[in-house]
matplotlib code that plots the C-alpha trace (Angstrom):
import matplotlib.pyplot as plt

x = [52.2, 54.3, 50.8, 50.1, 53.6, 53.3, 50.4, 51.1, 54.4, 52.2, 50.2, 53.3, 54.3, 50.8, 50.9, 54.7, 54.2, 50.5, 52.6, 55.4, 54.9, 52.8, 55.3, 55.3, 53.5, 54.5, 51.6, 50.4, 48.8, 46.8, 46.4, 48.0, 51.0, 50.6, 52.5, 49.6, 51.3, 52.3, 49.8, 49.9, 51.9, 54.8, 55.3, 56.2, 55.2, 52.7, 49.1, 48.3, 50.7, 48.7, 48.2, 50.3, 53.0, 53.0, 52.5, 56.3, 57.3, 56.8, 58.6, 61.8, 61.8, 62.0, 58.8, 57.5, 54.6, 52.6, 50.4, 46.5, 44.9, 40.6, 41.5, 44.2, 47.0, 50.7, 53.2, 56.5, 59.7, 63.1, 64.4, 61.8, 62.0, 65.9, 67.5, 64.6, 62.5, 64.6, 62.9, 59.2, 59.7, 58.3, 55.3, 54.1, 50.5, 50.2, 47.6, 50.5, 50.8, 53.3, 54.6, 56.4, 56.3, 53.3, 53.7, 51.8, 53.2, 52.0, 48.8, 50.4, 50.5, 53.7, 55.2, 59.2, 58.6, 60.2, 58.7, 56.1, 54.3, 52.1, 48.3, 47.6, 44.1, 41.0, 39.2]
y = [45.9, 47.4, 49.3, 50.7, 52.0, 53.4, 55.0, 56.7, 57.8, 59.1, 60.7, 62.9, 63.8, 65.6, 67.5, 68.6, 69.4, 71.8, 73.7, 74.8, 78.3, 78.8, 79.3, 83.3, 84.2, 87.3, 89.8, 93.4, 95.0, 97.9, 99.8, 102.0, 101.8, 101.4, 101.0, 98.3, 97.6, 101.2, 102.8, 106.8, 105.8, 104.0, 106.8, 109.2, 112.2, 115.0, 114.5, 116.7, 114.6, 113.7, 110.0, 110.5, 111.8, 109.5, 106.5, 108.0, 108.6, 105.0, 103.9, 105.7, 103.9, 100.4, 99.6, 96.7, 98.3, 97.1, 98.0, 97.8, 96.8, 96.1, 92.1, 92.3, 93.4, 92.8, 93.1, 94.6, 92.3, 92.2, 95.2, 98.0, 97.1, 97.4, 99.8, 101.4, 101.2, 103.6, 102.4, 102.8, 106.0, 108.0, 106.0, 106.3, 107.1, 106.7, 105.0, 103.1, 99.6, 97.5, 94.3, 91.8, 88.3, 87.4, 84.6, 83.4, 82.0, 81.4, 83.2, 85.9, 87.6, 88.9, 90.7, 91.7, 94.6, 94.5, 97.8, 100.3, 103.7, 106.3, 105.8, 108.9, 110.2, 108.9, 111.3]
z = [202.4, 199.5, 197.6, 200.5, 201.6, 197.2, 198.5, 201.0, 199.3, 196.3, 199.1, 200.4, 197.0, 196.3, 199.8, 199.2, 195.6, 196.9, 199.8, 196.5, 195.5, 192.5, 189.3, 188.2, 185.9, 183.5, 184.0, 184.1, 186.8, 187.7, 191.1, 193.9, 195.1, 198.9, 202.6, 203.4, 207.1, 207.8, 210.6, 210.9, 214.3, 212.5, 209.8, 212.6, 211.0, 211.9, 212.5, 209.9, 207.3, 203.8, 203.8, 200.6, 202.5, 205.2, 202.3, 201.1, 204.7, 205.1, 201.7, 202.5, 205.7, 204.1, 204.3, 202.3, 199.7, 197.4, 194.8, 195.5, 192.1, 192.4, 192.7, 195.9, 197.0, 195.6, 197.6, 196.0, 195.8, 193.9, 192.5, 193.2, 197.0, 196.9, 198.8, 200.4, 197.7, 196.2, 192.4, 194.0, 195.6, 192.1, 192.7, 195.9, 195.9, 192.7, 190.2, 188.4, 185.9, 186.7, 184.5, 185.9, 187.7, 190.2, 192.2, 195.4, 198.2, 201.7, 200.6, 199.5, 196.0, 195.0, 191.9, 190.7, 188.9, 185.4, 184.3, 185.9, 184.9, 186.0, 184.8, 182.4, 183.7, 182.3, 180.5]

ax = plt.figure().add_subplot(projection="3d")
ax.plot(x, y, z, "-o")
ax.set_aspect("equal")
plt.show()
């Protein structure tokens, strides 16, 4: 009986060890920086409100963002979220890259922000 009760134990080690978080990995991203589950509604300003504006409206509010690169969505953690976002608000609506640590975890993609800058404009 003792292989299989080892087997089964091996077993549980493999499903605990696939429902860990991925280990972050250092890495550069490009995209928006988004208020992905902020609806015109929630923002609370006027209809006629920019999407920009309500995008900041939303960030100022506590919002979780992210930044919406061509491969997905990461959602903002760790420092640039603090405090309202108060890091991220420069970069609301804005074509930014962004270093810092990705991780995924309940199939989500995250990143802490190390560093971030506006895109110049492509010429």
């Amino acid at each position: 009986m003792k292989p299989v009760t080892s087997s089964i134990a091996a077993a549980l080690i493999v499903l605990a060890i696939g429902a860990l978080p991925s280990a972050a990995e250092y890495r550069t991203v490009k995209g928006e920086v988004v208020a992905p589950s902020c609806t015109a509604d929630e923002a609370g300003g006027p209809a006629t409100e920019s999407p920009a504006a309500r995008t900041m409206r939303c960030a100022r509010r506590g919002v979780q963002m992210a930044i919406q690169t061509s491969d997905g969505l990461y959602l903002v953690e760790g420092d640039y979220a603090a405090n309202n976002n108060a890091k991220l608000l420069d970069f609301v609506a804005k074509k930014v890259e962004a270093k810092g640590s990705v991780t995924e975890r309940d199939g989500k993609t995250t990143i802490n922000i190390a560093a971030m800058m506006v895109q110049k404009a492509e010429k």
